[in-house]
TITISE-780555 format. One line per field, with one value per residue (C-alpha): residue number from 1; residue in three letters; x, y, z. Coordinates in steps of 0.5 Angstrom, whole numbers, padded with zeros to 4 digits, always signed. Each point is the difference from the previous one (the first is absolute). Layout:
BEGIN
k <- c(NUM | ...)
r <- c(ALA | ...)
u <- c(X | ...)
v <- c(Y | ...)
w <- c(Z | ...)
This chain:
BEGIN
k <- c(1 | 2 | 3 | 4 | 5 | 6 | 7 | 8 | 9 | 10 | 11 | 12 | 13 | 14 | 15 | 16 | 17 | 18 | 19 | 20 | 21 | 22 | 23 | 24 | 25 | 26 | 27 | 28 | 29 | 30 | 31 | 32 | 33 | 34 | 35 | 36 | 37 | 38 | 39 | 40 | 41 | 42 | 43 | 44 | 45 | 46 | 47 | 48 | 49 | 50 | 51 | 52 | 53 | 54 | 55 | 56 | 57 | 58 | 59 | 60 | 61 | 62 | 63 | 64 | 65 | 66 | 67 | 68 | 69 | 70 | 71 | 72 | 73 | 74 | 75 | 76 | 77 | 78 | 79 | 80 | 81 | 82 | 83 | 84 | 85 | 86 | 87 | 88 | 89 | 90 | 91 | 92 | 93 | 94 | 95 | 96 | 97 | 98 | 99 | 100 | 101 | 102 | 103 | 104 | 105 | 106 | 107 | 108 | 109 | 110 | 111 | 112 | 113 | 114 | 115 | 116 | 117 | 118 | 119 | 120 | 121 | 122 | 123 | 124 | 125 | 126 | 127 | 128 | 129 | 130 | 131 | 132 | 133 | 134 | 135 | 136 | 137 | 138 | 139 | 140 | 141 | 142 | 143 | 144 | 145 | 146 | 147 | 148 | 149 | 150 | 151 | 152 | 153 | 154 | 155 | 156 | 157 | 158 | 159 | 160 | 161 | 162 | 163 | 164 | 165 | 166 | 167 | 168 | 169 | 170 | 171 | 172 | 173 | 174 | 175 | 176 | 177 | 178 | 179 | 180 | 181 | 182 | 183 | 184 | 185 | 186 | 187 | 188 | 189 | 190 | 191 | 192 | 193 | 194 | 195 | 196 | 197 | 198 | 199 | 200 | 201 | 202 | 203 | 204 | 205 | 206 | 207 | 208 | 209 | 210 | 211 | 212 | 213 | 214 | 215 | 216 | 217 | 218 | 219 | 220 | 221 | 222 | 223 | 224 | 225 | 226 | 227 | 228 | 229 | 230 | 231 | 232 | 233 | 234 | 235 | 236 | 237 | 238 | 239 | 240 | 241 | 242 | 243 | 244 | 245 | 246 | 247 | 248 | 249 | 250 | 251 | 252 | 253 | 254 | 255 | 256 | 257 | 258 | 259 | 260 | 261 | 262 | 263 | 264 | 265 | 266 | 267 | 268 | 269 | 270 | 271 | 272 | 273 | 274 | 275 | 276 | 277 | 278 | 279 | 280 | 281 | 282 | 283 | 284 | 285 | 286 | 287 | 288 | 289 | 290 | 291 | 292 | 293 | 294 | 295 | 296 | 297 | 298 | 299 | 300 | 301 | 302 | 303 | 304 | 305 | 306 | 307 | 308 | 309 | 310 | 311 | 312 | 313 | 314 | 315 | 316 | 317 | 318 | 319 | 320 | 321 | 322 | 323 | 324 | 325 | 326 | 327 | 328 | 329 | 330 | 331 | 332 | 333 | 334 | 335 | 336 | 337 | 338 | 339 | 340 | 341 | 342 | 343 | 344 | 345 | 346 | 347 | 348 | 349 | 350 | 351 | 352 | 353 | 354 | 355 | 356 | 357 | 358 | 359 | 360 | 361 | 362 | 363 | 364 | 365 | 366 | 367 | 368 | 369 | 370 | 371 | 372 | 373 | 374 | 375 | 376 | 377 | 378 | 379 | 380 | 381 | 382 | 383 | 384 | 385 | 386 | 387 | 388 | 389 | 390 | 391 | 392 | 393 | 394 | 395 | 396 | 397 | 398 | 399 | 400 | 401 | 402 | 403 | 404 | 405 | 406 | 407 | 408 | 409 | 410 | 411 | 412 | 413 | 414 | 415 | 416 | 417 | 418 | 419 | 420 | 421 | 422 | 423 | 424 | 425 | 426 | 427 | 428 | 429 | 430 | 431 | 432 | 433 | 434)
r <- c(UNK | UNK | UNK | UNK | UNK | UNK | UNK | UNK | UNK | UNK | UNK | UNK | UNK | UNK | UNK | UNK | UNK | UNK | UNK | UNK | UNK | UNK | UNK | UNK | UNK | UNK | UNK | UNK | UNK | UNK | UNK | UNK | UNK | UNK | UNK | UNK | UNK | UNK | UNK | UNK | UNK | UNK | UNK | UNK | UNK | UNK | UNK | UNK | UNK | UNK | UNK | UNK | UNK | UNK | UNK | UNK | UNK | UNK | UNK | UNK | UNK | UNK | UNK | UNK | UNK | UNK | UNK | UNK | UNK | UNK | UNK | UNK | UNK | UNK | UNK | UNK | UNK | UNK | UNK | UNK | UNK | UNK | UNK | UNK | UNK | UNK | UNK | UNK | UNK | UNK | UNK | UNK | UNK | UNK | UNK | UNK | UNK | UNK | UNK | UNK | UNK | UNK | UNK | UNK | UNK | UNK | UNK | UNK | UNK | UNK | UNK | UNK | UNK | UNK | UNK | UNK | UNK | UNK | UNK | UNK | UNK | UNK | UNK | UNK | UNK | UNK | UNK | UNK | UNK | UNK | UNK | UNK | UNK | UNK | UNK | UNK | UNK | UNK | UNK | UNK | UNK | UNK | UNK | UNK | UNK | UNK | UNK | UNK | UNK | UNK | UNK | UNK | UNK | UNK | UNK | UNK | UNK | UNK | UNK | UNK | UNK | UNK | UNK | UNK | UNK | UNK | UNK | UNK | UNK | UNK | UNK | UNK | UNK | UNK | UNK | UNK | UNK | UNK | UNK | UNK | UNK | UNK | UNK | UNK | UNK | UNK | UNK | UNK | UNK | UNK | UNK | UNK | UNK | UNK | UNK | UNK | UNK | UNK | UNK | UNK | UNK | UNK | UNK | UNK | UNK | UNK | UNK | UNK | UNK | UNK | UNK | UNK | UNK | UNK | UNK | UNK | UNK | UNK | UNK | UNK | UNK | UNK | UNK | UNK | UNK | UNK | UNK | UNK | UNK | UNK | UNK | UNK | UNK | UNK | UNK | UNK | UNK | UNK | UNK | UNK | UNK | UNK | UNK | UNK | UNK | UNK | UNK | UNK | UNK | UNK | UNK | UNK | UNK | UNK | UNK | UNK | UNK | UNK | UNK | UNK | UNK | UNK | UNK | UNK | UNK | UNK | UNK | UNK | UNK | UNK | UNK | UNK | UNK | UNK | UNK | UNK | UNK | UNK | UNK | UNK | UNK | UNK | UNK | UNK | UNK | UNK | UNK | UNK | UNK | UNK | UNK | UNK | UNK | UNK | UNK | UNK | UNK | UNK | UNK | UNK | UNK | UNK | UNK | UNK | UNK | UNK | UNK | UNK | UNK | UNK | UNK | UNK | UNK | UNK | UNK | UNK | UNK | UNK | UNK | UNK | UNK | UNK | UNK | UNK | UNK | UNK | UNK | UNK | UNK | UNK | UNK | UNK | UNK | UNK | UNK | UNK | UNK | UNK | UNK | UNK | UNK | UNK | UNK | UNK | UNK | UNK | UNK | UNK | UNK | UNK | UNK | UNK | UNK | UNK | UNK | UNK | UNK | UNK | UNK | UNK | UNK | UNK | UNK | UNK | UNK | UNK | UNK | UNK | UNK | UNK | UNK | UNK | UNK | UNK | UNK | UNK | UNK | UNK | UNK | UNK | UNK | UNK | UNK | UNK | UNK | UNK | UNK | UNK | UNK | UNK | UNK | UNK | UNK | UNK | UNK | UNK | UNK | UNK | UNK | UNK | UNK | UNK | UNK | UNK | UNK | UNK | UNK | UNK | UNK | UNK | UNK | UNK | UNK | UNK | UNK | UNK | UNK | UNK | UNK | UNK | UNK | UNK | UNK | UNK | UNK | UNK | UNK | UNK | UNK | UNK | UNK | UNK | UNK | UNK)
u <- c(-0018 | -0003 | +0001 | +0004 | -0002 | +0000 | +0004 | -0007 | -0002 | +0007 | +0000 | -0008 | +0002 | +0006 | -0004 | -0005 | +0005 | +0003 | -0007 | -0002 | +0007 | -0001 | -0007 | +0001 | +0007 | -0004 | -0005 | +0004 | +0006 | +0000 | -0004 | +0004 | +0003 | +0000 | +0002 | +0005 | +0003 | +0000 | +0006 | +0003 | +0000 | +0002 | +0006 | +0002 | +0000 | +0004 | +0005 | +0000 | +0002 | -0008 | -0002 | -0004 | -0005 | +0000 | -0007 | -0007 | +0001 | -0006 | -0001 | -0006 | +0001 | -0003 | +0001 | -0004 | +0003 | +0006 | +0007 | +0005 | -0001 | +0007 | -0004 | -0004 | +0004 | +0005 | -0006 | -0003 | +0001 | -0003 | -0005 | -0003 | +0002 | +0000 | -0003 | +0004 | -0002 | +0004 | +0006 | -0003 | +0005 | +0005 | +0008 | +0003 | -0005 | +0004 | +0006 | -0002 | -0004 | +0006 | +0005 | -0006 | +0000 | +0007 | +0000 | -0007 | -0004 | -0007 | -0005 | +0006 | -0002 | -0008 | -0001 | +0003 | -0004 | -0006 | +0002 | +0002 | -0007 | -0005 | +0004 | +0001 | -0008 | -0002 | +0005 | -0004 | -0007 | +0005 | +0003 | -0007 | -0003 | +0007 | -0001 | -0008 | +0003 | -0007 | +0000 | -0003 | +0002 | +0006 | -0001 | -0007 | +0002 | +0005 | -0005 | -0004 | +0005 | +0002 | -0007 | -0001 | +0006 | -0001 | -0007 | +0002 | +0004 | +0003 | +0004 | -0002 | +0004 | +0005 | +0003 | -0001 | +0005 | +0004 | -0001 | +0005 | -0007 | +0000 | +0007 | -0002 | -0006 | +0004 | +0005 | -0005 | -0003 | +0005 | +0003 | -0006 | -0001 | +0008 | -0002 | -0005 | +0004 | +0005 | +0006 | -0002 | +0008 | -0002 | -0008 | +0004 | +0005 | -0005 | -0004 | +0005 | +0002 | -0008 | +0000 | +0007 | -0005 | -0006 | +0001 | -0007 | +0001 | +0005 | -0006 | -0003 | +0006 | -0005 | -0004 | +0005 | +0002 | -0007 | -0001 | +0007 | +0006 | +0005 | +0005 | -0003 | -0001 | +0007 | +0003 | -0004 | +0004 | +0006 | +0000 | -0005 | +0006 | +0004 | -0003 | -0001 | +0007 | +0002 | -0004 | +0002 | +0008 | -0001 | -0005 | +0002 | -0005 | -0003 | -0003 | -0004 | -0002 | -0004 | -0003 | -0002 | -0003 | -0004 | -0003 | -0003 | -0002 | -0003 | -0003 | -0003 | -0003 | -0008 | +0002 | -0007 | +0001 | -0004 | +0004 | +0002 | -0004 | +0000 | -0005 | +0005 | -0002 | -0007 | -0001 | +0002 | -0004 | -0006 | +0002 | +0005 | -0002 | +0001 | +0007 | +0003 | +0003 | +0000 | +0007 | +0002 | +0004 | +0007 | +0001 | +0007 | -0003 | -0004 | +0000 | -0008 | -0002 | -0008 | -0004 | -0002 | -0008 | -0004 | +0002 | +0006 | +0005 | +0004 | -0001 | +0003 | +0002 | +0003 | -0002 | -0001 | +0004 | -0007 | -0001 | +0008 | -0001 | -0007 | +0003 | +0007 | -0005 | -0004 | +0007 | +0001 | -0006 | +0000 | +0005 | -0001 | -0006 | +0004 | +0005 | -0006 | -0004 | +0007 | +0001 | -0006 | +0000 | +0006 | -0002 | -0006 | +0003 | -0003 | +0003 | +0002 | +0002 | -0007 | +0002 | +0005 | -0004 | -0005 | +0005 | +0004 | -0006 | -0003 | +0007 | +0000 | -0006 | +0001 | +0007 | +0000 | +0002 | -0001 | -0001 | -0004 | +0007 | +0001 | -0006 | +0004 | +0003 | -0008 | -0003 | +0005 | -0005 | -0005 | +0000 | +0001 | -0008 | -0003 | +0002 | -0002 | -0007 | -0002 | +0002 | -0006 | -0001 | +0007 | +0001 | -0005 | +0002 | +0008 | -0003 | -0005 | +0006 | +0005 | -0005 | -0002 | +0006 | +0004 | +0002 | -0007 | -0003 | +0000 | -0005 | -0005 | +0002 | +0000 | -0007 | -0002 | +0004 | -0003 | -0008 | +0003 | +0005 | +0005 | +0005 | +0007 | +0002 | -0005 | +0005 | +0004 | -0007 | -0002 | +0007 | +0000 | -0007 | +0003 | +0006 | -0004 | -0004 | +0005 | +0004 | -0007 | +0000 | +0006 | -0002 | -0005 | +0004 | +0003 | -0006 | -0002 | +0006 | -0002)
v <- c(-0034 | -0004 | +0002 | -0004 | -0003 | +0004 | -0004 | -0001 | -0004 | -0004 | -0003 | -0003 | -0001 | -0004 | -0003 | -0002 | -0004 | -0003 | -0003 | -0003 | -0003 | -0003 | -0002 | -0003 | -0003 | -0004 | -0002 | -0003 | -0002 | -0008 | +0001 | -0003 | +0005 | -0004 | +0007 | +0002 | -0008 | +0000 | +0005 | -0003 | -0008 | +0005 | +0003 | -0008 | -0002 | +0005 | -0001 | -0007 | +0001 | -0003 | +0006 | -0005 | +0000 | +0007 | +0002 | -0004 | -0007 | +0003 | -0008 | +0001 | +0006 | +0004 | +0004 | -0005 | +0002 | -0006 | +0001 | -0004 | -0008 | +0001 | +0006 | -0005 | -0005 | +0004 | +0004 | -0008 | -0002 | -0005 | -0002 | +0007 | +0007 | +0006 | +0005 | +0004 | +0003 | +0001 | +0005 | +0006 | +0006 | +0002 | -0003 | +0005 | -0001 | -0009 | +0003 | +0005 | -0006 | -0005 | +0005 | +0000 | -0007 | -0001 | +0006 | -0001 | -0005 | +0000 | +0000 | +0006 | +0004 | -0002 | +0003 | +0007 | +0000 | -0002 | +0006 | +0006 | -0003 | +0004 | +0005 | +0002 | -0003 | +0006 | +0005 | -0001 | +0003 | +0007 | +0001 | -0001 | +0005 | +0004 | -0001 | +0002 | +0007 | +0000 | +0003 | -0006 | -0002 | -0004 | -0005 | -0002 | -0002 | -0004 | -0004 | -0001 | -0002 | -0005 | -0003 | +0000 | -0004 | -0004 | -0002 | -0001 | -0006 | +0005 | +0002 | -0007 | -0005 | +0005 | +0000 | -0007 | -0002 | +0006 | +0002 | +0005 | +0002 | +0005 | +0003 | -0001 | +0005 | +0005 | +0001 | +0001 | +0005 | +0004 | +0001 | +0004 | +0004 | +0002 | +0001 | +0005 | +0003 | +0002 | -0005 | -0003 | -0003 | -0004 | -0002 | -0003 | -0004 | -0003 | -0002 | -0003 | -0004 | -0002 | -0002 | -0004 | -0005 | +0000 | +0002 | +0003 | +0006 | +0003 | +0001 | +0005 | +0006 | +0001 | +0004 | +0003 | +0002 | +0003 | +0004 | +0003 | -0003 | -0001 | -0001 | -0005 | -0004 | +0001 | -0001 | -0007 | -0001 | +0002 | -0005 | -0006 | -0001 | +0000 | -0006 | -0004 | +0000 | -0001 | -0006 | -0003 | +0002 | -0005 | -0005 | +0000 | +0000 | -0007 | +0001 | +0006 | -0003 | -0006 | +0006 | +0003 | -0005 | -0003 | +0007 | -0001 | -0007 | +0003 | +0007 | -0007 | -0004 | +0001 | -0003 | +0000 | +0001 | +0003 | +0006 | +0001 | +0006 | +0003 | -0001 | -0006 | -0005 | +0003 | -0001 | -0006 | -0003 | +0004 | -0002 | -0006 | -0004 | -0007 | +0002 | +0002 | -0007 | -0001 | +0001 | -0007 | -0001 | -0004 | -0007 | +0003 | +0005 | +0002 | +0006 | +0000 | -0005 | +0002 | -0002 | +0006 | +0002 | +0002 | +0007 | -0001 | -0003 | +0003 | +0000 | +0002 | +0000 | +0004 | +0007 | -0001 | +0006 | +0003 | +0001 | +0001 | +0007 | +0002 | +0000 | +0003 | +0005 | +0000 | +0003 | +0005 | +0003 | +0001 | +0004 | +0004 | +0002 | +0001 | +0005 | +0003 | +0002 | +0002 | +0004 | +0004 | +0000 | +0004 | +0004 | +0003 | +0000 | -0006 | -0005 | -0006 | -0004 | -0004 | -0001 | -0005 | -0004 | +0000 | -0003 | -0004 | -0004 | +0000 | -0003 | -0006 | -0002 | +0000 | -0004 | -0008 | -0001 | +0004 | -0002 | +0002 | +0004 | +0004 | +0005 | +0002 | +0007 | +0000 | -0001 | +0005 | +0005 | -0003 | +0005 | +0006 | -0003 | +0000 | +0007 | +0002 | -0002 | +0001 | -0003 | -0005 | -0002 | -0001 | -0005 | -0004 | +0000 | -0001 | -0006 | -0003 | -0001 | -0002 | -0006 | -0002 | -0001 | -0002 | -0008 | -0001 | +0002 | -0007 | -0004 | +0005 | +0000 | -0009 | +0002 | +0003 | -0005 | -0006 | +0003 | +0002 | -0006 | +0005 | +0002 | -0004 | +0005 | +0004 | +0005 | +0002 | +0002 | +0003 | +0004 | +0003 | +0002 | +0004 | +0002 | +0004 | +0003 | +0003 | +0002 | +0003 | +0004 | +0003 | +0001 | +0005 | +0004 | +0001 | +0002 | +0005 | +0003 | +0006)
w <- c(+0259 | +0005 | +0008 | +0004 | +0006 | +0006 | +0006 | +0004 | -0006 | -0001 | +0007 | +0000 | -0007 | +0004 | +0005 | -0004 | -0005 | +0006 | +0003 | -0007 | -0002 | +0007 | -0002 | -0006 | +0003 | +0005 | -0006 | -0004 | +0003 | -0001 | -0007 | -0005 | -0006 | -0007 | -0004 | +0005 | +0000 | -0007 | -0001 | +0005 | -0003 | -0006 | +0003 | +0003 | -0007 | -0004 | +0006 | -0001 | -0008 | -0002 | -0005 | -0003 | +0008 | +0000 | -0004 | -0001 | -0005 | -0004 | -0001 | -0004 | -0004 | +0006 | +0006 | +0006 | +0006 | +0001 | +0001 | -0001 | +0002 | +0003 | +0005 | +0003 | +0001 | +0003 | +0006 | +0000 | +0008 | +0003 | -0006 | +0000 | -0005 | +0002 | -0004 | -0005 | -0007 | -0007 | +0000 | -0006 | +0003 | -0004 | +0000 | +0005 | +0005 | +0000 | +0001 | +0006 | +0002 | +0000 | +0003 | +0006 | +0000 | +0001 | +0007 | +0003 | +0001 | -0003 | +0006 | +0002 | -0007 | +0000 | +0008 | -0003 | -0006 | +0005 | +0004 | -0006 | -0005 | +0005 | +0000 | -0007 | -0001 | +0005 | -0005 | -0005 | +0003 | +0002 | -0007 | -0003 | +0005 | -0003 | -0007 | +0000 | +0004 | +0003 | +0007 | +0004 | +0007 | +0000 | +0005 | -0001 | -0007 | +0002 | +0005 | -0005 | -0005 | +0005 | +0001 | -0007 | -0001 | +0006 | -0002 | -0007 | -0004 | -0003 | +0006 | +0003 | -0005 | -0001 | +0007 | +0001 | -0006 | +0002 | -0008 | -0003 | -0004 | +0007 | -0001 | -0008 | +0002 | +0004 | -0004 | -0006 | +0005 | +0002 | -0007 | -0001 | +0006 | -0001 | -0007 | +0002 | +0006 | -0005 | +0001 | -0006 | -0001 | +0007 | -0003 | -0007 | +0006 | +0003 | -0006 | -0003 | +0006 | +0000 | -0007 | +0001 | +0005 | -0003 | -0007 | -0001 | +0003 | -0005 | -0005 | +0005 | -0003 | -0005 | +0005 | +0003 | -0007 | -0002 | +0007 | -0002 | +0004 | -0004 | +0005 | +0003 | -0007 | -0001 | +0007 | -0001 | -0006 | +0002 | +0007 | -0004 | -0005 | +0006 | +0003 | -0006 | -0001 | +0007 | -0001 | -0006 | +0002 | +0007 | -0003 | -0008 | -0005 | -0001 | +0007 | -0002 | -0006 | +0003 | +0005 | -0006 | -0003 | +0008 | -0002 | -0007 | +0003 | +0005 | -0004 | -0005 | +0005 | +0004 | +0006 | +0005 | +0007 | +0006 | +0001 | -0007 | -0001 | -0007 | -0006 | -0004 | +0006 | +0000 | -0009 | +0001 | +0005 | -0004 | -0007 | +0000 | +0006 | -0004 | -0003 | +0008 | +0003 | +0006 | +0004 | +0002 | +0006 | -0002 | +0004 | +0001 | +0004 | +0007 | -0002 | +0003 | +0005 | -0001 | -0005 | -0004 | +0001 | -0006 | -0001 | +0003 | -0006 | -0005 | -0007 | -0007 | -0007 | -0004 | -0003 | -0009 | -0004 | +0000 | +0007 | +0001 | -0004 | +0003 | +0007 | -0002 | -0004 | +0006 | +0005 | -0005 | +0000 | +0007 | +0000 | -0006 | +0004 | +0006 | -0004 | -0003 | +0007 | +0004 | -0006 | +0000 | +0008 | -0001 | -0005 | +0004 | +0007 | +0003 | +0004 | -0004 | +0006 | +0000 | -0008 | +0003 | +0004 | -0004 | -0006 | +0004 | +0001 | -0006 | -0002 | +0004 | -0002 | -0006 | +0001 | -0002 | +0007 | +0006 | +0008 | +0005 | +0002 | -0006 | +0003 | +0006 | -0005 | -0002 | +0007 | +0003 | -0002 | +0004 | +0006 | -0005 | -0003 | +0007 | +0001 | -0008 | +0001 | +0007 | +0007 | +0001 | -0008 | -0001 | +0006 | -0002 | -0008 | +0003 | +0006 | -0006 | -0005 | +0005 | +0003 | -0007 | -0002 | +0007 | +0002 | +0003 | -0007 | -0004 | +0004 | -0002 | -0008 | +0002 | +0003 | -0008 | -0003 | +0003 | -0003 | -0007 | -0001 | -0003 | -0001 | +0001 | +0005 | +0003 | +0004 | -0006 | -0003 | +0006 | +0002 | -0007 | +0000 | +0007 | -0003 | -0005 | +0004 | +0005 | -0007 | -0003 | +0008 | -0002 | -0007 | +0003 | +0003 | -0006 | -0003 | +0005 | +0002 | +0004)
């Protein structure tokens, strides 16, 4: 069992928390949230009866990125469209979206958000620090979380888009530091509620099994089955089918961006350069009022069977690694808390799509790395991962990319090659448990 907090440590804990959603408040409170508006345009248009304008049109067979034409004609004022990205969230959340829609209105909604998203990001450094059980000072590690997300894009366009992927991280997060304390029914609750966001996370049970909390696995069950059929009874089934469907689609395309951060985009922009199509920008739609610089663009094409399987392949293994090490760790007394950052990290790299944001879980462990290693090697590392890969960093991939003329998109290679080094990081404190 962890210790609790002591009641000195709550108030700089609150105080810290306070200065910093101010801070990021401050930062981007005129920034546009194109994530957080798409849930918005999606619960408008499940009000209005128009299923059909909820999901991505796939026009193409792939994910592209485009919402619904009727989106943007409906954001257009003045000639100009505002930012917004496709809905890819389960059904239930268009029926909350819509009952919202119909109370509140969506800069009301959108300043909330603003105000609890630093918050729960803040959350995720202290329950990483409970979930490894080490005894490392609290409110350094907090700062540094803080700086850490602060300077990285992993915490940067996260706040920016007021992306559920912070709520997503902190539920999946506190699944495991509950699980870990012994409230193993509360760790599987908040799992499933996870999991009923972002689906990914429902695969993580597989550890929770091999580290032998079986209430938890349970307690997932018990409240995902709970929700799945809440969702089906208010929004029917043909909903949930074409969401599922968004998903395969998704899962088979490569889609190539700057900040979608996996080995898919980087393979294909390795190995399949003349297949990727340049995503064009629809005349119907404003969406980008810039011309794209090299390096900049978007690209996809859709994964062959092969490739399909390689990369399901690729997801499973990675957690029939993570069972294996979290079961050893159990079995010779070490703390497997390290395993869990280590093999969420391997899992979003492997993952066909995985943003800059789905490190945030990842990056939690961060200030836990500085402490392991040593003070001043720690910050050093902590500061070179959270510069190369913060808002800042793609001139310097655009500098390399200008000499080498490759690849289509610099950033996404270079975020990658970040991630893998953040991940391999923790990977030796895997290694070296003592």
């Amino acid at each position: 069992m962890t210790p609790p907090f002591k009641r000195s440590e709550w108030v700089a804990i609150a105080c810290l928390m306070f200065g910093f959603t101010l801070l990021c408040v401050t930062i981007y409170a005129n920034v546009p949230s194109p994530d957080f508006l798409a849930s918005w345009m999606a619960g408008k248009f499940w009000v209005a009866g128009e299923t059909h304008n909820i999901y991505p049109p796939l026009e193409n067979g792939m994910f592209d990125l485009y919402s619904p034409r009727d989106w943007y004609e409906a954001l257009t004022v003045d000639g100009e469209t505002q930012e917004v990205f496709p809905f890819i969230y389960p059904p239930i959340w268009v029926f909350l979206a819509g009952k919202l829609s119909q109370i509140v209105d969506y800069e009301t909604i959108r300043t909330f958000a603003s105000y609890v998203n630093p918050v729960l990001l803040a959350s995720c450094a202290l329950l990483a620090l409970r979930i490894t059980r080490r005894p490392i000072p609290v409110i350094p590690a907090l700062l540094i979380g803080m700086v850490f997300f602060s300077l990285s894009a992993i915490g940067q366009i996260a706040l920016m888009q007021n992306q559920f992927q912070i709520l997503v991280a902190f539920l999946t997060l506190l699944s495991i530091e509950r699980s870990r304390n012994g409230h193993e029914i509360a760790g599987g609750a908040a799992l499933a509620l996870a999991a009923a966001i972002k689906l990914y996370p429902a695969i993580f049970v597989i550890l929770f099994l091999a580290g032998g909390h079986r209430r938890t696995a349970v307690s997932f069950v018990g409240f995902g089955l709970a929700l799945g059929l809440l969702s089906i009874a208010l929004t029917g089934w043909p909903l949930h089918a074409l969401f599922l469907h968004t998903v395969s689609t998704i899962s088979g395309t490569v889609l190539v961006t700057p900040v979608s951060w996996s080995f898919d985009p980087m393979i294909g922009q390795m190995f399949f350069e003349d297949t990727l199509r340049n995503r064009p920008i629809p005349e119907w739609t404003a969406l980008y009022g810039i011309d794209m610089k090299p390096g900049e663009g978007f690209f996809f094409m859709a994964k062959p069977a092969l490739w399909k399987a390689l990369s399901s392949g690729a997801m499973l293994a990675t957690m029939a690694l993570g069972a294996m090490l979290i079961r050893l760790a159990e079995r010779q007394g070490a703390d497997s808390g390290w395993v869990w950052a280590f093999v969420m990290g391997l899992f979003a790299l492997a993952n066909p799509l995985s943003w800059s944001y789905h490190y945030i879980a990842i990056a939690a462990f961060a200030p836990l790395f500085v402490f392991r290693i040593g003070l001043l090697r720690g910050v050093v590392w902590i500061a070179f991962i959270a510069i190369l890969s913060s808002n800042f960093a793609p001139q310097m991939s655009y500098w390399v990319q200008d000499r080498l003329h490759w690849p289509l998109v610099s950033f996404q290679v270079w975020g990658t090659l970040v991630m893998t080094a953040m991940v391999a990081s923790f990977g030796y404190c895997v290694y070296h448990r003592h």
